[in-house]
C-alpha positions as CSV (number, residue, x, y, z in Angstrom):
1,X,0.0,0.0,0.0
2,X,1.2,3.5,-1.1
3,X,1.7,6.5,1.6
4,X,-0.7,8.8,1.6
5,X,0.2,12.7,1.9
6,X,-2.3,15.2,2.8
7,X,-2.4,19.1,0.8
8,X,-4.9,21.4,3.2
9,X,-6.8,24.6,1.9
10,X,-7.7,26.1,5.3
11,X,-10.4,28.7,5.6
12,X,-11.5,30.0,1.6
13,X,-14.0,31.9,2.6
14,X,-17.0,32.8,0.0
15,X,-20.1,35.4,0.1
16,X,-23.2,32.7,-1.0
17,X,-26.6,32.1,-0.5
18,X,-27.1,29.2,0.9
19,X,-29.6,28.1,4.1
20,X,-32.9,27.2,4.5
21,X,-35.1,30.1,5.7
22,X,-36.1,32.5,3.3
23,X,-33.2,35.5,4.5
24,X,-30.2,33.2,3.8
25,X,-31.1,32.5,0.3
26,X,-32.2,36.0,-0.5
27,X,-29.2,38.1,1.6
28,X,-26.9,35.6,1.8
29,X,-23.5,35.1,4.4
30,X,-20.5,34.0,4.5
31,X,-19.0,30.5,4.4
32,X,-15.6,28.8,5.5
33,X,-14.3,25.8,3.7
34,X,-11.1,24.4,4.8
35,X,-10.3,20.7,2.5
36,X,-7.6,17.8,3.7
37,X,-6.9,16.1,0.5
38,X,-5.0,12.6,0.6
39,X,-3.2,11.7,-1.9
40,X,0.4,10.1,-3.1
41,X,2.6,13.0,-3.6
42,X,5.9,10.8,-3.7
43,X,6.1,11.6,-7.5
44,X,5.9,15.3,-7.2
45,X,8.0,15.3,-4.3
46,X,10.3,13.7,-6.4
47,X,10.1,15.7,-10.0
48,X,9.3,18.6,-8.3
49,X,6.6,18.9,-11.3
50,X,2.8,20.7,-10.7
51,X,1.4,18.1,-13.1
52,X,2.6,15.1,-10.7
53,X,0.7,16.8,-8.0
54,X,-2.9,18.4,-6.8
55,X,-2.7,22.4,-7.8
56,X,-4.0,23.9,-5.1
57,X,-5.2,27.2,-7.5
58,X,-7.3,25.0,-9.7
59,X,-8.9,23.2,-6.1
60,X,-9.6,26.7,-4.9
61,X,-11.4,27.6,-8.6
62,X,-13.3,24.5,-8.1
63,X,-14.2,25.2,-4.4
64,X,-15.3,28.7,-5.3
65,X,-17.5,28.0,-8.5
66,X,-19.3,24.7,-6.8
67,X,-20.0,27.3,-3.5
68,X,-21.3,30.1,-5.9
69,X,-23.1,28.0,-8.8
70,X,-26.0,26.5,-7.0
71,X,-27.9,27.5,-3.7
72,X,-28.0,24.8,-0.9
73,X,-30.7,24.2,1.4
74,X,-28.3,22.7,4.1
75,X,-24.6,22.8,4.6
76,X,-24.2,18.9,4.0
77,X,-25.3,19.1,0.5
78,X,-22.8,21.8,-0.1
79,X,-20.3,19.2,1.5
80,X,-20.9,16.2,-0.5
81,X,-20.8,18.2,-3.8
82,X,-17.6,19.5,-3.2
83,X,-16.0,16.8,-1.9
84,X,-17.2,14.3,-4.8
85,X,-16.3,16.9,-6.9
86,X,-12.9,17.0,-6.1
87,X,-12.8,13.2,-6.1
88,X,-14.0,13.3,-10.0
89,X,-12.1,16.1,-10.3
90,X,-8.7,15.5,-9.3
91,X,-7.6,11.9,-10.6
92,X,-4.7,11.6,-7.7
93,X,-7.1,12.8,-4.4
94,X,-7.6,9.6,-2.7
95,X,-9.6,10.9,-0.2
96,X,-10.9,14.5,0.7
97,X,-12.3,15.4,4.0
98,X,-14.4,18.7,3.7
99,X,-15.2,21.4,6.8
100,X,-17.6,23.5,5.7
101,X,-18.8,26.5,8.3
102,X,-20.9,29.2,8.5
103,X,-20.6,32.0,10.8
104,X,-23.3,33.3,13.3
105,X,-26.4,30.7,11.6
106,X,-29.4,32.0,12.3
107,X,-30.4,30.1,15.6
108,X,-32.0,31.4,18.6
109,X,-28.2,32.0,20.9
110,X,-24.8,33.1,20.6
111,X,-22.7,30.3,18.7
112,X,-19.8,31.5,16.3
113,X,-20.9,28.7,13.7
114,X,-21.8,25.7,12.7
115,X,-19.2,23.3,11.0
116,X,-20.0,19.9,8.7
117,X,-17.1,17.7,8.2
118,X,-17.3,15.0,5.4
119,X,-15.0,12.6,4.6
120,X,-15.2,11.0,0.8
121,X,-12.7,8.3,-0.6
122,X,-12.1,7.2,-4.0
């Protein structure tokens, strides 16, 4: 069995409008995505060659147009389509994990956010 490596985006944060109640898909708020993605980086380790690893710019692209494409009703739809997106994606992620957050939800209390982690293999 190969060695796994992990690359980590931590915190892209994106204006969307994603939630249930009517005010979060019209005015929208802000969402946190931080990704671990597994994978073999032996060979880019080794050619020191972008096209033997994951480029992090083109994650970010993808992370940023699957957040801003499509409204969401809950953040574990959101989730899943950007983890198995990545997956299809990226040939060499063998498996992503996905935080996805949103600051100050609308619930009835103080709380800094809400956080869904997803974990997706190959």
């Amino acid at each position: 069995m190969r060695e796994l490596n992990v690359i980590r985006l931590k915190n892209a944060a994106f204006y969307a409008y994603h939630g249930v109640a009517a005010d979060e898909q019209n005015l929208g708020g802000k969402f946190e995505v931080d990704v671990d993605m597994h994978c073999d980086l032996s060979a880019a380790a080794e050619s020191d060659s972008l096209k033997k690893t994951v480029d992090y710019e083109k994650v970010y692209a993808f992370i940023q147009q699957t957040v801003l494409s499509k409204k969401y009703y809950l953040l574990e739809a959101l989730a899943h389509a950007i983890g198995r997106g990545l997956i299809r994606e990226f040939y060499n992620i063998e498996t992503v994990t996905v935080r996805l957050r949103k600051p100050h939800p609308p619930v009835k209390g103080v709380i800094d956010f809400v956080e869904v982690e997803i974990t997706q293999s190959r």
